[in-house]
C-alpha positions in Angstrom: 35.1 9.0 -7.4 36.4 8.6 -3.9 38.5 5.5 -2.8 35.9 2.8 -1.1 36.7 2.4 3.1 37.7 -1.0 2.7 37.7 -3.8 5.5 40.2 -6.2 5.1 38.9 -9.6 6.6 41.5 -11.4 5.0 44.2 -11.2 7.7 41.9 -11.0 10.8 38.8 -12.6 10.1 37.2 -12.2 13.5 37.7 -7.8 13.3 34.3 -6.5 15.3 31.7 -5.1 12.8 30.1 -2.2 14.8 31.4 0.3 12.6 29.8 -1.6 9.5 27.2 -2.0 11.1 26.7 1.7 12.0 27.6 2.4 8.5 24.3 0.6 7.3 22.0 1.5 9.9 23.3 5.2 9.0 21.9 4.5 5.7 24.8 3.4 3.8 26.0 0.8 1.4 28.6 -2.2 2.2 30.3 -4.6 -0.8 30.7 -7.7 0.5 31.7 -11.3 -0.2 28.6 -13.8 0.0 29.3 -17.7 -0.7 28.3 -17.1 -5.0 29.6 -13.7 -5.8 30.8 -10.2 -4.2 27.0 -8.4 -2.9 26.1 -4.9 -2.3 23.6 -3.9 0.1 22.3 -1.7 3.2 19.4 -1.4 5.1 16.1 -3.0 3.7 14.5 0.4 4.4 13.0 3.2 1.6 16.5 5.1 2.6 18.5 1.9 2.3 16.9 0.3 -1.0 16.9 4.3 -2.7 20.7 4.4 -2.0 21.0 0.6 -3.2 19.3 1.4 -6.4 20.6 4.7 -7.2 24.6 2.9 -6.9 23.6 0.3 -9.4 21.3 2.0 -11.5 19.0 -0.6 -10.7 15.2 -0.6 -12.2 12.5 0.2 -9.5 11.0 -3.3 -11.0 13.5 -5.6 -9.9 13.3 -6.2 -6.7 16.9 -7.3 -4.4 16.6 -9.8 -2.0 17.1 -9.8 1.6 19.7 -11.7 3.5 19.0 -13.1 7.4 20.8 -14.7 10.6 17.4 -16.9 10.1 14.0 -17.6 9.2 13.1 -16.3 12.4 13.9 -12.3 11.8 11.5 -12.5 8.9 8.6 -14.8 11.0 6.5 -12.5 9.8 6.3 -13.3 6.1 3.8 -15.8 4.5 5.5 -19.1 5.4 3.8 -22.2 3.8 5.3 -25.8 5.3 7.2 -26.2 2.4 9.0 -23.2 2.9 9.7 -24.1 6.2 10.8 -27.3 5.0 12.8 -26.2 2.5 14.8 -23.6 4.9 15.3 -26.3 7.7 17.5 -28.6 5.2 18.8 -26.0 2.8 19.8 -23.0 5.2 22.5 -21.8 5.5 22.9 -22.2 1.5 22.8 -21.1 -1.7 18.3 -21.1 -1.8 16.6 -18.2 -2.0 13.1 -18.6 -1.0 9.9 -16.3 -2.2 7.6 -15.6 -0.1 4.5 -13.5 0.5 4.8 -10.2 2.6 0.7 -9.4 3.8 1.9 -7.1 6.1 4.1 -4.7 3.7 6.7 -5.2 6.1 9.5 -4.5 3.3 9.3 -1.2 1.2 8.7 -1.1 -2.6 12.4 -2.3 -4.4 12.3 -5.4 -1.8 9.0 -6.2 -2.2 7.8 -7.1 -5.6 4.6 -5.2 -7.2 3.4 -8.3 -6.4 3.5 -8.6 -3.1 6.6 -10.7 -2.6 10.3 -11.0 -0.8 13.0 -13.1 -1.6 15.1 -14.4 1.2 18.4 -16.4 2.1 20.4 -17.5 5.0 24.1 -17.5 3.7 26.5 -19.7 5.3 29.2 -17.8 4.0 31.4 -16.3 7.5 31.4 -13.0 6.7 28.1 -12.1 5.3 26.4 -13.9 8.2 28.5 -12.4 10.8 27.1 -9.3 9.2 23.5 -9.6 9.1 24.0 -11.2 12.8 25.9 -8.2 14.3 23.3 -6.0 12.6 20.0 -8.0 13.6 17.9 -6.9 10.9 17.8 -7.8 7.5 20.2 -7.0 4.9 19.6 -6.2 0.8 21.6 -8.1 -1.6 22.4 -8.3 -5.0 25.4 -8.6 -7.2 28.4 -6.1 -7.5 28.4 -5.4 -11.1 27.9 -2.8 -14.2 24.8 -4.1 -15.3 25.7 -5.9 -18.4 28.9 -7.7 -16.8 30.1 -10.5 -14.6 30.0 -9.7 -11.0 32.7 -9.2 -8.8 34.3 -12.3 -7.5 37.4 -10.7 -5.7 37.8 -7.6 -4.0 39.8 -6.1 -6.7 36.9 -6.6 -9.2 34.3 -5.4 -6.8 36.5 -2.0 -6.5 36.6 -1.6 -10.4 32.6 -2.1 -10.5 32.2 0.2 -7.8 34.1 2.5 -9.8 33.2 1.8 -12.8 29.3 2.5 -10.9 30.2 5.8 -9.5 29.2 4.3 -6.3 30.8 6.8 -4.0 30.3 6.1 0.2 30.0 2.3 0.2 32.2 0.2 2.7 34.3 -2.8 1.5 34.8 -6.0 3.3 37.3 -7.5 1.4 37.3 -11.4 2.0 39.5 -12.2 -0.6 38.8 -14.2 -4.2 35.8 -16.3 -3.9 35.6 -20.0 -5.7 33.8 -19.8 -8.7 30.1 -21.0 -7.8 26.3 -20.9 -9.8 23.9 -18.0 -8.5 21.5 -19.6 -5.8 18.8 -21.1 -6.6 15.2 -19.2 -6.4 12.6 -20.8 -5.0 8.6 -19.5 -5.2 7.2 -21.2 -2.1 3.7 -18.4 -2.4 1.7 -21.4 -3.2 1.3 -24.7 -2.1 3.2 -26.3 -5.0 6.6 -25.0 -4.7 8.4 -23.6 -7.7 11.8 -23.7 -9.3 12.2 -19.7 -10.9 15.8 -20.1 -11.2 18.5 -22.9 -11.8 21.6 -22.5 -9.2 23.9 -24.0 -7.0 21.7 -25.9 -5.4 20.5 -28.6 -8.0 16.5 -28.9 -8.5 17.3 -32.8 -7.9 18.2 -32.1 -4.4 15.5 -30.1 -4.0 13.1 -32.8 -4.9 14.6 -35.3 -2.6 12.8 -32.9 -0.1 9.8 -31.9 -1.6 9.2 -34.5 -4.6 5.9 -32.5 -5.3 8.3 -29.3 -6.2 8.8 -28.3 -10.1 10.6 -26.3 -12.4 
């Protein structure tokens, strides 16, 4: 197991990206901090998501989500008005929306055998300064052994990504993160939206939005 190249943020917070960013678009894998937990991800291509899955031994049926600098960069998805809604108050933040992809425009491990993407502008600094610099979307899911909490410092996210024989992936290390719920996920595919899982963002809060919303 090789030592992860490792970013440190912490002292200069504004360092540029490109080589990150090349990094990814290269096909590689980044760890980095997101406003719940400590993420790893790349490029939300077949290269990208095969890497992804093959670091955290991740089954072909669970999809990742994507992160984006805005709703925009994924116009292309199935966006009902309560999605649109729902992004407009809740984005940057801890909602992950569901939406429908008609066009196939992610590949199989980001969209769902059924047809469907999960999305999320974070407002954390870091992660948004990436998927800006990089201008396309970015995977995300959780640094961890499946089976374990997920990293929530940059320490931790070295032991999982050793503990993963995850060899090649990049480290920005933005410190310990506050403890914080998952985000919330969203299935706007229909016109009723639904609650598929509890997070940061309260279903309460949701409704003051979208009353007609449930789960």
């Amino acid at each position: 197991m090789t030592v992860p190249v490792t970013v440190d943020l912490r002292a200069d917070p504004e360092r540029p990206l490109d080589d990150v960013v090349e990094h990814i678009r290269a096909g590689g894998l980044v760890a980095y901090p997101t406003e719940t937990v400590y993420g790893i991800g790349g490029a939300a291509t077949e290269q990208g998501v095969a890497a992804l899955r093959a670091a955290k031994g991740r089954e072909a049926d669970k999809p990742v989500l994507v992160l984006v600098a805005s709703g925009d960069e994924v116009d292309d998805l199935a966006w009902t008005e309560e999605a649109r809604t729902l992004s407009r108050i809740f984005w940057p933040g801890s909602v992950t929306l569901v939406l429908r992809d008609p066009g196939s425009r992610f590949p199989a491990g980001v969209r769902s055998p059924g047809g469907t993407v999960g999305v999320r502008v974070t407002p954390h600094p870091i992660a948004h300064r990436l998927v800006t610099d990089l201008a396309e979307p970015l995977t995300s899911t959780s640094l961890n052994v499946p089976g374990s909490e997920p990293a929530r410092s940059a320490g931790e996210a070295r032991e999982a990504l050793d503990a993963l024989g995850a060899d090649g992936v990049w480290l920005l290390d933005g410190g310990t993160l506050p403890l914080s719920r998952p985000s919330t996920v969203v299935d706007c595919t229909s016109e009723r939206p639904r609650v598929l899982r509890a997070g940061a963002v309260p279903a309460e809060r949701l409704r003051c939005a979208l009353p007609e919303i449930h789960g």
